[in-house]
C-alpha atoms as one frame of an Amber mdcrd trajectory, in Angstrom:
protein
   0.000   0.000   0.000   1.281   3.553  -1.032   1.735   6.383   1.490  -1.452
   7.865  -0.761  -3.636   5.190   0.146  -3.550   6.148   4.079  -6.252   8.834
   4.749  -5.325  11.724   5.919  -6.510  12.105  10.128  -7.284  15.914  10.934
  -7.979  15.954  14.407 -10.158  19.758  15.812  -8.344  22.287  17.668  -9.459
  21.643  21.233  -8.781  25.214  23.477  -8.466  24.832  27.434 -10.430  27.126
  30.144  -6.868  29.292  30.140  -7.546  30.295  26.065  -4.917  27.636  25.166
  -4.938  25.810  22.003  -4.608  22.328  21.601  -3.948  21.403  17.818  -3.859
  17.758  17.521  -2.279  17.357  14.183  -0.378  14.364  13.328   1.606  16.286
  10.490   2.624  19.182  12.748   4.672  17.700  15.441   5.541  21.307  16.915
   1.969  21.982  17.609   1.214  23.476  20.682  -0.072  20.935  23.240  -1.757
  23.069  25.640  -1.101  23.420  29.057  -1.907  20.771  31.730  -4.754  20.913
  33.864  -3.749  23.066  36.973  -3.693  20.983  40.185  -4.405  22.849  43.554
  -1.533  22.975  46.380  -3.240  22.221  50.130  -2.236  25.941  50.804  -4.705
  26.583  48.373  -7.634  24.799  49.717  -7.006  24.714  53.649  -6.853  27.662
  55.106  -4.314  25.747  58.221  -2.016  25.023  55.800  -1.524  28.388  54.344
  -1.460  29.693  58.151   1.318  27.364  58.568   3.339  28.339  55.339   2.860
  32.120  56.022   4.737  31.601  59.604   7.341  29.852  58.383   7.942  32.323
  55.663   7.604  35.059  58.261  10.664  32.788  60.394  12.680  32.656  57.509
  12.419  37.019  57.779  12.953  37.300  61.243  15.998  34.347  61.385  17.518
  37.168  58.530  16.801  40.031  61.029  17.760  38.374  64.221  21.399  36.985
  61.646  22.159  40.735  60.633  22.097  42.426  64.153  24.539  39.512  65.322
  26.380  40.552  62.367  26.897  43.964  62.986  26.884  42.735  66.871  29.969
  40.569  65.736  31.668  43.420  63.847  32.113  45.615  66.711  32.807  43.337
  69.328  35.255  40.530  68.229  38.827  41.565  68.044  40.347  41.116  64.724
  43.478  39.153  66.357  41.116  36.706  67.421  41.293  33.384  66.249  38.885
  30.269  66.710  39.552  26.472  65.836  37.130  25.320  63.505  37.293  21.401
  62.689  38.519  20.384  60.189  39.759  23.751  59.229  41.767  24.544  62.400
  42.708  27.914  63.322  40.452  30.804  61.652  40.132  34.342  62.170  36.917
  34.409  64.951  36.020  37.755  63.390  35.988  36.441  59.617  34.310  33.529
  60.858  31.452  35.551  62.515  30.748  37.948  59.706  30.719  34.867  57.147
  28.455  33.074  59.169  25.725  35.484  59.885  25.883  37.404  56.666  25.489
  33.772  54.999  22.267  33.214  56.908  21.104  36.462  56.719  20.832  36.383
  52.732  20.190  32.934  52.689  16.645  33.604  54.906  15.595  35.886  52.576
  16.044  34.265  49.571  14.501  31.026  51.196  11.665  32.751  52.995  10.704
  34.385  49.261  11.028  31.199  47.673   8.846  29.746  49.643   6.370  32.187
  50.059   6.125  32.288  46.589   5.896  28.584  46.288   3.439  28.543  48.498
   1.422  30.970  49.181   1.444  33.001  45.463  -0.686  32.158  42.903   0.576
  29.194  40.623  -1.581  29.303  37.659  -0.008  29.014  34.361  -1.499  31.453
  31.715  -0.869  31.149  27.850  -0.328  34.141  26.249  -0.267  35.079  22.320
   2.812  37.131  21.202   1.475  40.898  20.079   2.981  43.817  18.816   6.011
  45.681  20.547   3.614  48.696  21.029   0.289  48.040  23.183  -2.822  49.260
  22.265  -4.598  51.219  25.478  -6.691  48.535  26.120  -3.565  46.359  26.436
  -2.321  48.925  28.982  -5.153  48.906  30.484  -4.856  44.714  31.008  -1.821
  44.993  32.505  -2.288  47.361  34.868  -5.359  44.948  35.661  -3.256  41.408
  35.771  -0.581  43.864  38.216  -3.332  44.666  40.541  -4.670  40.973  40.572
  -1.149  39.947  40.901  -0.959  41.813  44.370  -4.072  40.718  45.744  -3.237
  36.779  44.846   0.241  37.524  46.347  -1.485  38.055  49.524   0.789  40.796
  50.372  -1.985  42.946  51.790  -3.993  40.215  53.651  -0.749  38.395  55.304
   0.426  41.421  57.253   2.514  39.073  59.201   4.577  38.463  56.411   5.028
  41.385  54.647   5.739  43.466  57.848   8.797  40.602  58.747  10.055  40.872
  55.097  10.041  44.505  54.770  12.171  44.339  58.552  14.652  41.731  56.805
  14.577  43.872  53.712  15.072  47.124  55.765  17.942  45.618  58.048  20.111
  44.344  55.457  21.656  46.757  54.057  22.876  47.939  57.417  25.885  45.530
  57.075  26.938  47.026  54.061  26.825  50.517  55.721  28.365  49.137  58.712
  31.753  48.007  56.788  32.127  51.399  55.169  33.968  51.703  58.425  36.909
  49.819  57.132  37.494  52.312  54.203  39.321  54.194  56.729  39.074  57.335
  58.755  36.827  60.313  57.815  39.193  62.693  55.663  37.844  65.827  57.569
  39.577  68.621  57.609  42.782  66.562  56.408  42.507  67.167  52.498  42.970
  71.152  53.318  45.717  71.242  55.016  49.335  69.463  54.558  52.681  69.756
  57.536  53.786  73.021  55.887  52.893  76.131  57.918  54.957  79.403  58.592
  58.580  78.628  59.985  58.834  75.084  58.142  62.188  74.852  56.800  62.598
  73.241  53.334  64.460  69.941  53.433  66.093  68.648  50.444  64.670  65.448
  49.770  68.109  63.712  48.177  70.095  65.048  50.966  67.930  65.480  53.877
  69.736  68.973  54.281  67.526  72.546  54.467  67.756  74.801  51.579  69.676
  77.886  51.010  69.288  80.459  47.892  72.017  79.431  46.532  71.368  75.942
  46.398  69.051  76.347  44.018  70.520  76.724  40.528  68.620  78.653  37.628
  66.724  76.316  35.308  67.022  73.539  38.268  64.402  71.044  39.909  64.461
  70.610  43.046  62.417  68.194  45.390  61.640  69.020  49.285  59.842  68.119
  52.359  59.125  70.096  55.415  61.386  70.015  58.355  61.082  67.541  60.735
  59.054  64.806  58.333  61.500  61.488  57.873  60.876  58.752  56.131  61.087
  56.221  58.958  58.018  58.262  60.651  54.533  56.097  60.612  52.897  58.135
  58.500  55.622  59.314  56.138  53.510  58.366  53.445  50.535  60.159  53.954
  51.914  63.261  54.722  54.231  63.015  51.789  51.535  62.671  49.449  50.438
  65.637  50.249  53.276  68.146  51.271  55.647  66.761  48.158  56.963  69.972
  46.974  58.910  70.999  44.046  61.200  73.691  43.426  62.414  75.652  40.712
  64.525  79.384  40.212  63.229  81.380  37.162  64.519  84.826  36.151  62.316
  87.378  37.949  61.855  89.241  34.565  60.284  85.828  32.990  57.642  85.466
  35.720  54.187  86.315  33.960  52.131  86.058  36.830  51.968  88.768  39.748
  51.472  86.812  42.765  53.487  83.832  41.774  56.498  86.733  42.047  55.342
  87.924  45.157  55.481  84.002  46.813  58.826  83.696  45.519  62.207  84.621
  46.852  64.851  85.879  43.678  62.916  83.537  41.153  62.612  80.619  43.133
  58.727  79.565  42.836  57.851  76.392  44.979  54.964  74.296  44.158  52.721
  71.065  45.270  54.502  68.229  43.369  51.241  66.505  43.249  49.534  66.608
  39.602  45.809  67.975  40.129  44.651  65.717  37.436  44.491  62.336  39.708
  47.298  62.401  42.403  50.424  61.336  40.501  54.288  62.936  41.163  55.027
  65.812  38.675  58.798  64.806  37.832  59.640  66.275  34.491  61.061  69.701
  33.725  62.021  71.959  30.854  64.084  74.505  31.327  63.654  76.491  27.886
  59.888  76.801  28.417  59.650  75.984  32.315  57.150  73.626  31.719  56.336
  71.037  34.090  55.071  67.437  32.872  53.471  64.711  34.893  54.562  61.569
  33.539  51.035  59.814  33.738  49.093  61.409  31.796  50.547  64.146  30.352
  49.257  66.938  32.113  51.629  70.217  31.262  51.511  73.127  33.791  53.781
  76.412  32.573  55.538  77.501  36.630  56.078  80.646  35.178  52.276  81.815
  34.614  51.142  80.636  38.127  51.457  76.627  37.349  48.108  77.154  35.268
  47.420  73.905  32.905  48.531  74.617  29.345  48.010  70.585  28.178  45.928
  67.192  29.524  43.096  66.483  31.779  44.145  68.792  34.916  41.425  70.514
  35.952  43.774  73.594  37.826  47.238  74.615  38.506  49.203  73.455  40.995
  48.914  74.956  44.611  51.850  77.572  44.952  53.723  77.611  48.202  54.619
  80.982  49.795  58.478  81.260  50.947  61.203  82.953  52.149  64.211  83.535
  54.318  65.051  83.293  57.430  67.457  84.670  59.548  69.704  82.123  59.206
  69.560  82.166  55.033  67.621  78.949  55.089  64.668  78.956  52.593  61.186
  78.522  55.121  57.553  78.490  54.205  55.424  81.384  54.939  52.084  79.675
  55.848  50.319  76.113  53.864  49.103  76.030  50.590  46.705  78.782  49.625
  44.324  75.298  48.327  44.055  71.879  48.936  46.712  69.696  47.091  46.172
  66.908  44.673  43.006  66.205  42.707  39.660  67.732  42.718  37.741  67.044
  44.844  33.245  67.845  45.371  34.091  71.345  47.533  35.981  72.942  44.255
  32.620  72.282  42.664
């Protein structure tokens, strides 16, 4: 018998209480099947059992509030030297240990008290839906906002109180630990990004030689790198004041200074400046003599330190702070005060 001899079997479209279609067609194999009939959960049908999913749910929540206060709780209270033996892991930090813990069962609560609240509790009907166009018509709009609003009353959300009042506490409490380890970003900068060691008496200290400056130990078309007195490198925080008081030197003719205060500051052409570029913190460490152009080797920035250390080139936003100096008795070149700004790059009070 010939494949033309077998009749053809068209089977109707059959379409479910959900508006799927069923097309039972034995020479479309991809045909849609429909969905399955939708099988009711005991939460669904006995009020006691839905009681009994909503506490445990509301558990999960407060197990995540009670595990974030320990966590902060743990934060400020174990040592960070502290050390605990865990088997078989041995020796652990107690403090590591602690914030692992409780910030593990913290998340983990809320992610397994809205699993289950959704698994149990939410609605769990499956609804077929044709593909439309990308833009709705207003009575599409209008369908959504509909299916949103009976979303939220088959979520419950408004009628279990108990549970949406212990997830918003979880939900609210959370974040605290985040806000809580800010703390380990370091101090508060405060007043510390205005002001650097220099002030008024501060001899300048070669940097090479460790040896104050006179006048004449600064050459014409020479750079020169200082400190303030007293600052040594074996001090604790050599560093951090460094990065902030670097200062570089240079003499200029008098007659080739363009800008009026920048003579004023100076003492026989020597200008000092912050050595810190104002583009993103880096050491300035090239000179030119012809053009007394400064370079910072990152990225580029050019400042001219005879026109006030104003930006000429690159992605400074200002010149360099200018030091104001002079002489003491003694001949020794001293600082008349700080820098007139703060140092380094901008920062959200420059605006």
């Amino acid at each position: 018998m010939s494949s033309q001899d077998i009749p053809e079997k068209n089977l109707p479209a059959e379409q479910d209480a959900h508006g799927a279609v069923s097309v039972a067609d034995d020479k479309d194999p991809f045909a849609d099947p429909g969905l399955p009939p939708h099988e009711h959960r005991i939460q669904d049908i006995d009020e006691r059992a839905a009681k009994r999913s909503e506490r445990a749910v509301a558990m999960l929540f407060v197990v995540s509030m009670l595990a974030t206060v320990a966590f902060i709780a743990a934060y400020v209270a174990i040592p960070v030297d502290k050390s605990v033996y865990i088997f078989p892991i041995g020796h652990v930090s107690a403090l590591n240990f602690a914030l692992g813990m409780t910030l593990g069962i913290s998340l983990f609560c809320i992610g397994a008290g809205a699993v289950h609240w959704a698994r149990t509790l939410m609605s769990d009907v499956e609804v077929a839906e044709d593909r439309h166009a990308v833009q709705s018509p207003p009575e599409v709009k209008a369908k959504v906002l509909a299916d949103f609003a009976e979303g939220a009353k088959e979520s419950a959300l408004g009628r279990r109180k108990l549970i949406r009042n212990t997830m918003f506490g979880a939900l609210a409490l959370f974040p605290l630990s985040g806000v809580v380890l800010l703390r380990d970003l370091g101090p508060l900068p405060g007043t510390s990004l205005r002001h650097t060691l220099w002030s008024k008496g501060k001899l300048l200290v070669n940097m090479n030689t460790n040896e104050p400056l006179r006048p004449s130990d600064v050459a014409v078309g020479s750079l020169t790198f200082a400190k303030p007195e007293g600052l040594e490198e074996h001090d604790h925080d050599f560093q951090k004041e460094i990065a902030k008081a670097a200062l570089m030197i240079v003499r200029i003719q008098p007659d080739n200074i363009k800008d009026k205060r920048e003579l004023e500051w100076s003492h026989e052409g020597i200008v000092a400046y912050s050595k810190i570029c104002t583009h993103v913190g880096c050491p300035i460490s090239l000179y030119e003599q012809q053009t007394h152009h400064a370079l910072c080797p990152c990225h580029q920035s050019t400042f001219d330190l005879s026109d006030g250390a104003r930006v000429i080139f690159g992605p400074a936003g200002h010149a360099l702070p200018q030091l104001r100096i002079g002489v003491n008795d003694e001949g020794y070149l001293e600082a008349l005060g700080d820098f007139d700004e703060p140092v380094g790059p901008a920062f959200w009070e420059r605006g």
